[in-house]
Biopython code that builds the backbone (N, CA, C, O; Angstrom):
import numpy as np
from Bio.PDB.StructureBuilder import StructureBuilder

atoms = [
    (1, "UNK", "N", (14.204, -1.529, -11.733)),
    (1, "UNK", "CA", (13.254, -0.797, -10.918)),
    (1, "UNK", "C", (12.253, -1.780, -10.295)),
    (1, "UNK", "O", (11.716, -2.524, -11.115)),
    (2, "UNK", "N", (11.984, -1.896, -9.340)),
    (2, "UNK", "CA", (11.128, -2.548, -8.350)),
    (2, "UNK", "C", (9.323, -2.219, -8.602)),
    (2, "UNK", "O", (8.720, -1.149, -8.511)),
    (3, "UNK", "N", (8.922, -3.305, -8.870)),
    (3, "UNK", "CA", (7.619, -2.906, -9.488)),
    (3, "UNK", "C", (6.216, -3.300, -8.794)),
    (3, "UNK", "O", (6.036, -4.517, -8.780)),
    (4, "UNK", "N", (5.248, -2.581, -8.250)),
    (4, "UNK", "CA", (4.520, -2.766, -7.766)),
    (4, "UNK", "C", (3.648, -3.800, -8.090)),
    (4, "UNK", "O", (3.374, -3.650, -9.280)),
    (5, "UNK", "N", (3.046, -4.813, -7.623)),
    (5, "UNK", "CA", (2.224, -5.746, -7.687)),
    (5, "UNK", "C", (0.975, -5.581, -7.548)),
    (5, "UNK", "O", (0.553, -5.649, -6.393)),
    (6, "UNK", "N", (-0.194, -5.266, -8.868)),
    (6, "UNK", "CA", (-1.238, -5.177, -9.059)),
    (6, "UNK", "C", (-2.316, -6.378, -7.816)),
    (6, "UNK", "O", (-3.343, -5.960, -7.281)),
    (7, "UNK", "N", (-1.979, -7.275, -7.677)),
    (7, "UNK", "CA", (-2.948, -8.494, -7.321)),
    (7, "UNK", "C", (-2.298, -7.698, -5.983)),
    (7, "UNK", "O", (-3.184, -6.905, -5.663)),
    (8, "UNK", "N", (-1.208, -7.543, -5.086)),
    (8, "UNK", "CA", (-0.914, -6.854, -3.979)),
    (8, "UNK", "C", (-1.855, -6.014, -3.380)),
    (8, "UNK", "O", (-2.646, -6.289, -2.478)),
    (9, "UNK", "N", (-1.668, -4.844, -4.043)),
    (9, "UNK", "CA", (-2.657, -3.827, -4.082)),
    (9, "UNK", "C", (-4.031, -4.450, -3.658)),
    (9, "UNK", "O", (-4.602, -4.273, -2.582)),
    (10, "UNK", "N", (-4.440, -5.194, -4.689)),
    (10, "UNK", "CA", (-5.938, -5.367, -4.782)),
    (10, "UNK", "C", (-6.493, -6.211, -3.441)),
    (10, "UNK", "O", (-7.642, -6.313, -3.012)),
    (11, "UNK", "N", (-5.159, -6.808, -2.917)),
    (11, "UNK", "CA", (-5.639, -7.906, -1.741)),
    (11, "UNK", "C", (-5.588, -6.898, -0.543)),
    (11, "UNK", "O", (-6.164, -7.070, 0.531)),
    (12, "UNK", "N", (-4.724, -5.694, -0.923)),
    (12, "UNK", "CA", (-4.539, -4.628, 0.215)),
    (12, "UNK", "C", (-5.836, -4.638, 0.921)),
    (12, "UNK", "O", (-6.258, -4.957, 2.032)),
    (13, "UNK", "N", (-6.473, -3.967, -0.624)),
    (13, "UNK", "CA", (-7.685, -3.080, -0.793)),
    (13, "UNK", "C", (-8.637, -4.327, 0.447)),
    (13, "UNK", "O", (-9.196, -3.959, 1.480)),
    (14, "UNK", "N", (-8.594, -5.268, 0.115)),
    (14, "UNK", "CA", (-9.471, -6.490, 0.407)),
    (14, "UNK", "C", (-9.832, -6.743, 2.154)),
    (14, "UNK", "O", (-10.778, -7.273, 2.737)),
    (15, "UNK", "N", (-8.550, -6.066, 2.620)),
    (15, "UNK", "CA", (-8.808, -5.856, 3.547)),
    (15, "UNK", "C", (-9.538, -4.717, 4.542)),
    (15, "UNK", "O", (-9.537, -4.684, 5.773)),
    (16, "UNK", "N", (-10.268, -3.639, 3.425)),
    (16, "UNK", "CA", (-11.023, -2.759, 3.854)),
    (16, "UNK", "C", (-12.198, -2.977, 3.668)),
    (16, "UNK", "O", (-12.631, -3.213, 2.541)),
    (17, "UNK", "N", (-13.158, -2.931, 5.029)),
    (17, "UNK", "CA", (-14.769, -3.113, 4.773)),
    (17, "UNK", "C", (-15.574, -1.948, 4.736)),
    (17, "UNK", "O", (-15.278, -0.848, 5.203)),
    (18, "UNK", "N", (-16.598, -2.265, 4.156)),
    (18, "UNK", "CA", (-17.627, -1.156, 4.216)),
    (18, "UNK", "C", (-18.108, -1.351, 5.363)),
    (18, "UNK", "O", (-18.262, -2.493, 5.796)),
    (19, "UNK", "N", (-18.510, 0.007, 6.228)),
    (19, "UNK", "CA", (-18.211, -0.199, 7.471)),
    (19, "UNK", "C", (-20.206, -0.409, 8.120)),
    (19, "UNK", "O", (-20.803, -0.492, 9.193)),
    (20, "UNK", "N", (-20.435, -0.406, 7.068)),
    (20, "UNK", "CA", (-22.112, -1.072, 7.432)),
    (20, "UNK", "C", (-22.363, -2.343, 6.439)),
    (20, "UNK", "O", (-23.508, -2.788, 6.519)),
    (21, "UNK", "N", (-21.720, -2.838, 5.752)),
    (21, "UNK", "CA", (-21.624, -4.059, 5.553)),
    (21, "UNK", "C", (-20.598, -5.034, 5.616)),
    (21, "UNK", "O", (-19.540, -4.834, 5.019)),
    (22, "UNK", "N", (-20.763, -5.914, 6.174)),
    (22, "UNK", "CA", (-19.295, -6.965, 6.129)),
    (22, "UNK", "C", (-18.819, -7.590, 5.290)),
    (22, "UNK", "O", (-18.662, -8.802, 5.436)),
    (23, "UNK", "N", (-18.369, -6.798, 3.916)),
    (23, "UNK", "CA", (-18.227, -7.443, 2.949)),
    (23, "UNK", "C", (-17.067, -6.513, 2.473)),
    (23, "UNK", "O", (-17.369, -5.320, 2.424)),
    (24, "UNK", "N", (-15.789, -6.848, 2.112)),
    (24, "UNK", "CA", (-14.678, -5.857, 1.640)),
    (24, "UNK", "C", (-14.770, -5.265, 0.705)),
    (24, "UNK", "O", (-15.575, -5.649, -0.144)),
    (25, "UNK", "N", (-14.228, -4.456, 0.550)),
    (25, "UNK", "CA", (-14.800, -2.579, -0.465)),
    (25, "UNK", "C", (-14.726, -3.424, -2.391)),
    (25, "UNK", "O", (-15.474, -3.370, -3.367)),
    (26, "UNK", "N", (-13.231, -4.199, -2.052)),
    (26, "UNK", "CA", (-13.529, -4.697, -4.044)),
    (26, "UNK", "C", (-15.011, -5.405, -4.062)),
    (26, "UNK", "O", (-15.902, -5.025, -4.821)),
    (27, "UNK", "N", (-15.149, -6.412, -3.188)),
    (27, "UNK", "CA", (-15.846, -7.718, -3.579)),
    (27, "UNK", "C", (-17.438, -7.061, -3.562)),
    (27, "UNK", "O", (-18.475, -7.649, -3.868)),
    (28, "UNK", "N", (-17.235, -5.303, -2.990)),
    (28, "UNK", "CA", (-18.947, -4.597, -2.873)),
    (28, "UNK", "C", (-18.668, -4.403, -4.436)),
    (28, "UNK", "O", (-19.416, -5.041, -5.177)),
    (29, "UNK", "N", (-17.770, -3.672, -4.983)),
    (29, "UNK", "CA", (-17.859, -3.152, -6.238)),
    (29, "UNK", "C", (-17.339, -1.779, -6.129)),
    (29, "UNK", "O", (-17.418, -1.070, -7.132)),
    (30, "UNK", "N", (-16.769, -1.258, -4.949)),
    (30, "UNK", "CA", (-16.785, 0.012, -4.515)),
    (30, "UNK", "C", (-15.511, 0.567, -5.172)),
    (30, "UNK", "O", (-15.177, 1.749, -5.085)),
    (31, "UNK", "N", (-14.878, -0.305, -5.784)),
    (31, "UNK", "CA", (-13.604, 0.335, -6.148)),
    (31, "UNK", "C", (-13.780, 0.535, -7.601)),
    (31, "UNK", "O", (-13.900, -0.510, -8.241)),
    (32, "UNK", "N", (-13.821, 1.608, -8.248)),
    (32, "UNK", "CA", (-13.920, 2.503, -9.712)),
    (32, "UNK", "C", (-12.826, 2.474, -10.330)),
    (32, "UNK", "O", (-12.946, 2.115, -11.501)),
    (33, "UNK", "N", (-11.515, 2.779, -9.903)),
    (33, "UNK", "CA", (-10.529, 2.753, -11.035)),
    (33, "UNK", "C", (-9.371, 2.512, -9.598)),
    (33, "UNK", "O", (-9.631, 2.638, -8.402)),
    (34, "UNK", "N", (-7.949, 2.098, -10.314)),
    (34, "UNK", "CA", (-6.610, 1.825, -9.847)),
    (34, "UNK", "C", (-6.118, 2.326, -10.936)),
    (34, "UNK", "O", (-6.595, 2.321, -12.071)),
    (35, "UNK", "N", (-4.977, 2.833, -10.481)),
    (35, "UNK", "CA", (-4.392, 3.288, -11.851)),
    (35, "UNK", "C", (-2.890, 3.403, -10.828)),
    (35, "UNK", "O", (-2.913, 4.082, -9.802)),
    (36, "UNK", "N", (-1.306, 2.460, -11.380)),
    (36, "UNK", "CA", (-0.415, 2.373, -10.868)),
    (36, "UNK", "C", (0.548, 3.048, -11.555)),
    (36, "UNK", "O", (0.584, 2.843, -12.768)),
    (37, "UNK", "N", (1.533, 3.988, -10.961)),
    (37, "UNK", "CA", (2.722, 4.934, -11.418)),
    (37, "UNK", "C", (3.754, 4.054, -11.394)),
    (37, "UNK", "O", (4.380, 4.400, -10.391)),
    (38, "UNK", "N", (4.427, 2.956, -11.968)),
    (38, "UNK", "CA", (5.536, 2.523, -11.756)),
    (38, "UNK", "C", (6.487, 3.365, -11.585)),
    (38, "UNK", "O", (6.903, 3.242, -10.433)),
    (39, "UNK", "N", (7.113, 4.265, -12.223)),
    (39, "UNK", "CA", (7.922, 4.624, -11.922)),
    (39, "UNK", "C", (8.128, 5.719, -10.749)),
    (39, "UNK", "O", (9.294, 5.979, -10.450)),
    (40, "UNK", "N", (7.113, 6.363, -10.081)),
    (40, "UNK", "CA", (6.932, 6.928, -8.787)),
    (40, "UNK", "C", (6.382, 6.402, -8.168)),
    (40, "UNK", "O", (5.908, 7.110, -7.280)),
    (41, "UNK", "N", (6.045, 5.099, -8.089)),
    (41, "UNK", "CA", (5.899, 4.232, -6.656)),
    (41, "UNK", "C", (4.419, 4.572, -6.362)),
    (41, "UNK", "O", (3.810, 4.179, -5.367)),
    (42, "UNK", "N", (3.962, 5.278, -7.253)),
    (42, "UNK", "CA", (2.698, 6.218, -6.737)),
    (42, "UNK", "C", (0.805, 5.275, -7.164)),
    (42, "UNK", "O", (0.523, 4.866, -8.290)),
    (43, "UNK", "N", (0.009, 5.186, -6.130)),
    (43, "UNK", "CA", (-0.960, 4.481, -6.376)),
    (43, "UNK", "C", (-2.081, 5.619, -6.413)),
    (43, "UNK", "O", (-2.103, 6.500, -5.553)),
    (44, "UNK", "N", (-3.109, 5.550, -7.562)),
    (44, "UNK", "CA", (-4.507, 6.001, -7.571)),
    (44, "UNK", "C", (-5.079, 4.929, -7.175)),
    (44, "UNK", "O", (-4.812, 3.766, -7.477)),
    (45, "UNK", "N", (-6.330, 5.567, -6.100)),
    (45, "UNK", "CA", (-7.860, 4.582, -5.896)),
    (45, "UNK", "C", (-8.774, 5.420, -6.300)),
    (45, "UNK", "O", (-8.733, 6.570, -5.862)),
    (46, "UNK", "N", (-9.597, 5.108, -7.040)),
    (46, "UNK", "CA", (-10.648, 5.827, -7.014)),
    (46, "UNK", "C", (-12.025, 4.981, -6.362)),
    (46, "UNK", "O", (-12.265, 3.774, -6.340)),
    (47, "UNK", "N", (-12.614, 5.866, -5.974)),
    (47, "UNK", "CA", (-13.499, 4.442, -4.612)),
    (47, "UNK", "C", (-15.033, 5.431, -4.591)),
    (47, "UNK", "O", (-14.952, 6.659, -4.617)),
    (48, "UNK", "N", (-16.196, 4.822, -4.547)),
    (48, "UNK", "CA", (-17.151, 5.119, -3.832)),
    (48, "UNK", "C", (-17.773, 4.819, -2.945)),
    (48, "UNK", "O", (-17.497, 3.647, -2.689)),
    (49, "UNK", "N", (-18.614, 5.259, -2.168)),
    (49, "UNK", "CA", (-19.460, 4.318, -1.106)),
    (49, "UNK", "C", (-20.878, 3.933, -1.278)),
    (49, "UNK", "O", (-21.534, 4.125, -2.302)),
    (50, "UNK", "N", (-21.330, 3.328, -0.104)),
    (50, "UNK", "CA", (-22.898, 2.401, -0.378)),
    (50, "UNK", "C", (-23.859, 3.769, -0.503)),
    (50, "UNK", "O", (-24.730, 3.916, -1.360)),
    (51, "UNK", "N", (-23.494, 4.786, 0.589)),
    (51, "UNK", "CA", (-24.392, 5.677, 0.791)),
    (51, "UNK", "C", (-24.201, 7.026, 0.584)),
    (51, "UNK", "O", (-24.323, 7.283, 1.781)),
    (52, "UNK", "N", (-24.012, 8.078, 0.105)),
    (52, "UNK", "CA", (-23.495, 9.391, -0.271)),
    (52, "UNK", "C", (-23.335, 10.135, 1.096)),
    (52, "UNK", "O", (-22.484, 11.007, 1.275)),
    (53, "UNK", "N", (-24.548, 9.562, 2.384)),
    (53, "UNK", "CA", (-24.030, 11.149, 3.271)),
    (53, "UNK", "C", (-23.271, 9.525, 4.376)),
    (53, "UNK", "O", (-23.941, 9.131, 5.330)),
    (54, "UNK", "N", (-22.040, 8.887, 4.060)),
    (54, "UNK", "CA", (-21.416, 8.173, 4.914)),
    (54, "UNK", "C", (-20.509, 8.428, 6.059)),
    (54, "UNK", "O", (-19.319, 8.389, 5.747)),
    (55, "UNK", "N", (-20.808, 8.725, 7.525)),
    (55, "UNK", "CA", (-20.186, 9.464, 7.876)),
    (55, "UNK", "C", (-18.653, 9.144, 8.456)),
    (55, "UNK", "O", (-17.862, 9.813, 9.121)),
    (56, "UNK", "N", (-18.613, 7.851, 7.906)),
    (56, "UNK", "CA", (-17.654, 6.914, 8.084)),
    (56, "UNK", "C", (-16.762, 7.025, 6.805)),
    (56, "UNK", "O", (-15.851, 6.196, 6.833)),
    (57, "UNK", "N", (-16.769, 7.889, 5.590)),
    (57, "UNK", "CA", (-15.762, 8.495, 4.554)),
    (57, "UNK", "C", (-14.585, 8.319, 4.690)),
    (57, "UNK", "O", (-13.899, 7.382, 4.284)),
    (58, "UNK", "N", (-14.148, 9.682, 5.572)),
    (58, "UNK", "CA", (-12.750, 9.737, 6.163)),
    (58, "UNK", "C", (-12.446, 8.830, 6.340)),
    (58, "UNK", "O", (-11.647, 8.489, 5.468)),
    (59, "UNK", "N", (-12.675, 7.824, 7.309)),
    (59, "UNK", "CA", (-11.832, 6.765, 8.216)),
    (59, "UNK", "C", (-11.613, 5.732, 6.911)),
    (59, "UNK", "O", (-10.477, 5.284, 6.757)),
    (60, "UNK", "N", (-12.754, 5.309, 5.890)),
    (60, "UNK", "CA", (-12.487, 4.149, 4.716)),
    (60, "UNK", "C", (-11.319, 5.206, 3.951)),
    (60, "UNK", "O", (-10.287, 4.626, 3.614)),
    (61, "UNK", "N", (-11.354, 5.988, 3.792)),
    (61, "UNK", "CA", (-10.447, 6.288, 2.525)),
    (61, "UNK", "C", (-9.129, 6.595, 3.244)),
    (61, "UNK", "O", (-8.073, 6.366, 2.654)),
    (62, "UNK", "N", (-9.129, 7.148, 4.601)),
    (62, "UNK", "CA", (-7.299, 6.470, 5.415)),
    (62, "UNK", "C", (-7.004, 5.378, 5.149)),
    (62, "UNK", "O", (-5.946, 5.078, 4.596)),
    (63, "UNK", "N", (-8.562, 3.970, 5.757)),
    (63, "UNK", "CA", (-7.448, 2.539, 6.091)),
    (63, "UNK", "C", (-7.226, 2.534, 4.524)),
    (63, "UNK", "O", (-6.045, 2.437, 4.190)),
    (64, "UNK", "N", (-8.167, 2.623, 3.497)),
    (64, "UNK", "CA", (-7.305, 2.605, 2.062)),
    (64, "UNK", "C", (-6.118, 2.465, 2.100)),
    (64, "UNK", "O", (-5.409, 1.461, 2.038)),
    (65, "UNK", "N", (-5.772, 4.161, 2.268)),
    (65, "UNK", "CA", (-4.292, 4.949, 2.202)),
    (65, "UNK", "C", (-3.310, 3.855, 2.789)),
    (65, "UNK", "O", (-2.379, 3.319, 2.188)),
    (66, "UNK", "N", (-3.716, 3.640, 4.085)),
    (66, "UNK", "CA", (-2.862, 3.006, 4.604)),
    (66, "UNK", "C", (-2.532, 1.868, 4.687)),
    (66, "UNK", "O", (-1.472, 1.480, 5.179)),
    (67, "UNK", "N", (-3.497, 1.105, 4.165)),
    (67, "UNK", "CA", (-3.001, -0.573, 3.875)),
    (67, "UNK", "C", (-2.464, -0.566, 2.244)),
    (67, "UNK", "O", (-1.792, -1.527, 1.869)),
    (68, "UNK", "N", (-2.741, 0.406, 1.405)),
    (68, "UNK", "CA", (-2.102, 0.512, 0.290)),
    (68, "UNK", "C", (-0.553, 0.841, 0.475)),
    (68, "UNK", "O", (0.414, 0.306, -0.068)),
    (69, "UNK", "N", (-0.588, 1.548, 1.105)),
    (69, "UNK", "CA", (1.043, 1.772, 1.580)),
    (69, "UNK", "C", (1.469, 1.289, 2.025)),
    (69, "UNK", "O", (2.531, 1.716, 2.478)),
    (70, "UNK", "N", (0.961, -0.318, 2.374)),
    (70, "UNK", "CA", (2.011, -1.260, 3.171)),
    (70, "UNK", "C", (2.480, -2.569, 1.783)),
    (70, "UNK", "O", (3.060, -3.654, 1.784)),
    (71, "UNK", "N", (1.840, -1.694, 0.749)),
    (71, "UNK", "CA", (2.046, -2.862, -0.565)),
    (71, "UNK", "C", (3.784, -2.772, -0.782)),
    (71, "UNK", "O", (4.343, -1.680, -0.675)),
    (72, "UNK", "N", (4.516, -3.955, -1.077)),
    (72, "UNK", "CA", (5.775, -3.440, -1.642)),
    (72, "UNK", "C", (5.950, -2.337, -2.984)),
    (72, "UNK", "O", (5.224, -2.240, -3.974)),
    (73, "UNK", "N", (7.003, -1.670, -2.680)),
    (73, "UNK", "CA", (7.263, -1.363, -3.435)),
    (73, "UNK", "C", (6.776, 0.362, -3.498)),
    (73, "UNK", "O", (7.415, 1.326, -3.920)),
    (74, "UNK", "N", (5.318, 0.290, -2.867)),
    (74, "UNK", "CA", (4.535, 1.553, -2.939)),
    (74, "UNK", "C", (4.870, 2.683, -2.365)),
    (74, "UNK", "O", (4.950, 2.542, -1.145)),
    (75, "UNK", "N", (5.084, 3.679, -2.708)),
    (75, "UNK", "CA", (5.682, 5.342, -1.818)),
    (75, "UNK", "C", (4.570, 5.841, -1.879)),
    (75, "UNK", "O", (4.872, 6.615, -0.971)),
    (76, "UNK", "N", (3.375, 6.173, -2.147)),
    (76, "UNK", "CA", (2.774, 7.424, -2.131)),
    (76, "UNK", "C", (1.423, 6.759, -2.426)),
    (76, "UNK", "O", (1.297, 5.601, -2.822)),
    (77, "UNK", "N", (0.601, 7.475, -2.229)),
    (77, "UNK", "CA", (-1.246, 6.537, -2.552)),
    (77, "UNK", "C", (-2.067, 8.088, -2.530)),
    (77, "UNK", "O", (-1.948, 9.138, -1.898)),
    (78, "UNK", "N", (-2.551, 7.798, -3.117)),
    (78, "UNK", "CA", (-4.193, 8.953, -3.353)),
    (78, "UNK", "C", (-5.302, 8.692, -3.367)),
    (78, "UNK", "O", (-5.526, 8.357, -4.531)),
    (79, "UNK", "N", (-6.509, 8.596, -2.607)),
    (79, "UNK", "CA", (-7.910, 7.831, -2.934)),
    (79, "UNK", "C", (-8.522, 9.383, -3.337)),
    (79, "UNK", "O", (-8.204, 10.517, -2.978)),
    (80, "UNK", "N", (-9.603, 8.827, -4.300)),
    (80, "UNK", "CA", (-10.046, 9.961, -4.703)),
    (80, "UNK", "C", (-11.538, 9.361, -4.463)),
    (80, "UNK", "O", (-11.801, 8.170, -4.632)),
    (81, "UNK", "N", (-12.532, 10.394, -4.025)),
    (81, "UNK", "CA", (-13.864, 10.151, -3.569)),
    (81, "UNK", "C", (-15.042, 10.212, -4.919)),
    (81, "UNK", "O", (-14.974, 11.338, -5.410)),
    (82, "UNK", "N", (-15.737, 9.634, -5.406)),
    (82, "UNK", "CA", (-17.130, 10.029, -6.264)),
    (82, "UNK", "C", (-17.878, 8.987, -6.178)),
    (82, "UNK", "O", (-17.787, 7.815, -5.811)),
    (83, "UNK", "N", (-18.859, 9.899, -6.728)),
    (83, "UNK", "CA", (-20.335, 9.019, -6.667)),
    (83, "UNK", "C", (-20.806, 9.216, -8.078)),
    (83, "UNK", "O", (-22.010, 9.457, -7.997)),
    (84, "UNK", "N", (-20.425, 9.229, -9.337)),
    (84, "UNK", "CA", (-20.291, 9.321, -10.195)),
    (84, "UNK", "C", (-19.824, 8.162, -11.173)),
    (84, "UNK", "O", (-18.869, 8.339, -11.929)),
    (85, "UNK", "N", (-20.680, 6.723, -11.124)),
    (85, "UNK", "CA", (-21.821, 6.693, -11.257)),
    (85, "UNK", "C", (-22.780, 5.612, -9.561)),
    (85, "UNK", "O", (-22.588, 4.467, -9.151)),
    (86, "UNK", "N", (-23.227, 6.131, -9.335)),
    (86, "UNK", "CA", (-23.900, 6.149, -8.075)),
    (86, "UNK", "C", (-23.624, 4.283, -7.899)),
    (86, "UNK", "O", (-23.743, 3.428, -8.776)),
    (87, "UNK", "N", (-23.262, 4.126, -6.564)),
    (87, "UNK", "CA", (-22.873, 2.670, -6.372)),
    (87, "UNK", "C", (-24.545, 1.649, -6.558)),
    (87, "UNK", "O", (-25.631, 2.227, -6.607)),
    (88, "UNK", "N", (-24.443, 0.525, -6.614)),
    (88, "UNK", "CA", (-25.847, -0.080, -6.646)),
    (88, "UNK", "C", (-24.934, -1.795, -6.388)),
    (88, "UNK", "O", (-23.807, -2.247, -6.590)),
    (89, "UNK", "N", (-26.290, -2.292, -5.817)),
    (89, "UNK", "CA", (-25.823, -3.809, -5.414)),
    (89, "UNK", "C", (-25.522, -4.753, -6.881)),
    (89, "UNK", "O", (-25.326, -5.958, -6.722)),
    (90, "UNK", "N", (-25.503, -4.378, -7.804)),
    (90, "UNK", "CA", (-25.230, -5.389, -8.879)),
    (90, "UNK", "C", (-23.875, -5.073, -9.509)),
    (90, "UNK", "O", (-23.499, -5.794, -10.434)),
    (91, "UNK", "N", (-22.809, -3.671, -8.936)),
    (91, "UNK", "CA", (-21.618, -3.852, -8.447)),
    (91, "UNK", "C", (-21.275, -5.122, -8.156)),
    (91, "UNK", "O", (-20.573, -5.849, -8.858)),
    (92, "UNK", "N", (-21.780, -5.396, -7.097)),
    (92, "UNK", "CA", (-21.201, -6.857, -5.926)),
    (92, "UNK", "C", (-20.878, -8.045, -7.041)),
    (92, "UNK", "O", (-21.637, -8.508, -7.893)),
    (93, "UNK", "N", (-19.303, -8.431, -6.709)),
    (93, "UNK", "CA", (-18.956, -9.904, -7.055)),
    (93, "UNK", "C", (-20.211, -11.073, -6.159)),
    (93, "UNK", "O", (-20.861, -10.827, -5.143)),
    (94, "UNK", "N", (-20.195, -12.333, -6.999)),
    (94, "UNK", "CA", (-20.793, -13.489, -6.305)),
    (94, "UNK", "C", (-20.433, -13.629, -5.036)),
    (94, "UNK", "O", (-21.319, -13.551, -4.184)),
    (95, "UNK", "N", (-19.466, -13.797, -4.753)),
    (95, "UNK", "CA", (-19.225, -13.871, -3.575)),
    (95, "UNK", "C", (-19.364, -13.267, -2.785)),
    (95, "UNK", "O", (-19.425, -13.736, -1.648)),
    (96, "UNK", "N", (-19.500, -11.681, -3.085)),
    (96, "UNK", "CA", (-20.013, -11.009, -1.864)),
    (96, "UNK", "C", (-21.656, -11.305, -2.159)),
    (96, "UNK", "O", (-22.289, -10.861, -1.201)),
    (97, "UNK", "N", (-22.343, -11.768, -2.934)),
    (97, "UNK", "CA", (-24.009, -11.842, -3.022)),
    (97, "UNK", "C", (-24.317, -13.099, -2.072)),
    (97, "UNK", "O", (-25.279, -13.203, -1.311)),
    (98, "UNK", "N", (-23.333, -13.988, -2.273)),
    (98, "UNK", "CA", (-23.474, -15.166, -1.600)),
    (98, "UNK", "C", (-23.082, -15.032, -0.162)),
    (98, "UNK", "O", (-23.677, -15.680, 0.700)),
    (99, "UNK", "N", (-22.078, -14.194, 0.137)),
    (99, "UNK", "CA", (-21.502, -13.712, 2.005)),
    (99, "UNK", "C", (-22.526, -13.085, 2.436)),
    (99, "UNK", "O", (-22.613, -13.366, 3.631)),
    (100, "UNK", "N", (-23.560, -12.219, 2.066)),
    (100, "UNK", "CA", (-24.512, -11.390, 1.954)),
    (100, "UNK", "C", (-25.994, -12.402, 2.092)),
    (100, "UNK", "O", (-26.919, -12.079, 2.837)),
    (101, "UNK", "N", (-26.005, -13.511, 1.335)),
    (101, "UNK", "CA", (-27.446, -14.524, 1.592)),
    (101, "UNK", "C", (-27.876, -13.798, 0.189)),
    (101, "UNK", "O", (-29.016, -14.143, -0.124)),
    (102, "UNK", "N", (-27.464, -13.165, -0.457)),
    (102, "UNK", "CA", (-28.708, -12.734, -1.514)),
    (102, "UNK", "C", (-28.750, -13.442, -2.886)),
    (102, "UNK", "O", (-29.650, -13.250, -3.704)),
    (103, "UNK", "N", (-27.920, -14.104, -3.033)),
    (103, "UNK", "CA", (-28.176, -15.720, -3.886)),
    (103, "UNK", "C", (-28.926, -16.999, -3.958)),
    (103, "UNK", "O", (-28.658, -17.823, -4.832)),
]
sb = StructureBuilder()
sb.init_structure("model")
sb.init_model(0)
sb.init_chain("A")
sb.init_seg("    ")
for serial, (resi, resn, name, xyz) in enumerate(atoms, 1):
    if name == "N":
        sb.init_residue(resn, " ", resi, " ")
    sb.init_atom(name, np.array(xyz, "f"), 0.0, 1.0, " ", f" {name:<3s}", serial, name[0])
structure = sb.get_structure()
């Protein structure tokens, strides 16, 4: 069986920005859980955003969908939306603190 590639996925993800900061959705902290179905090809995201009323939602949680679905191997993707527990800047990897100036 053909098996999806975790680090794949995650570089997918890498290519989605928060669309008021220029910094990609892992390296904000925005991504909450992955959870991979090997055997149905099937990907969970669970994702939040910087700001709760974002009116830019929809469009991040398509390119998700859709650069996740260009991972090998992958058939099917689900992003699931919460703010539960509310995003905050100490999420952020170094590198996004440092792409950011706030280091």
């Amino acid at each position: 069986m053909a098996q999806i590639n975790e680090a794949e996925v995650l570089d997918a993800l890498r290519e989605c920005y928060d669309p008021e900061i220029p910094v990609n959705i892992v390296d904000l902290g925005l991504v909450y859980g992955l959870n991979i179905n090997q055997e149905e090809g099937h990907v969970d995201v669970t994702i939040t955003l910087t700001a709760i009323g974002c009116p830019m939602a929809g469009e991040v949680m398509e390119e998700i969908d859709m650069r996740v679905r260009q991972v090998e191997n992958v058939k099917s993707c689900k992003v699931d939306l919460t703010f539960d527990p509310p995003w905050s800047p100490e999420r952020m990897t170094e590198d996004a603190r440092w792409e950011l100036g706030l280091v």
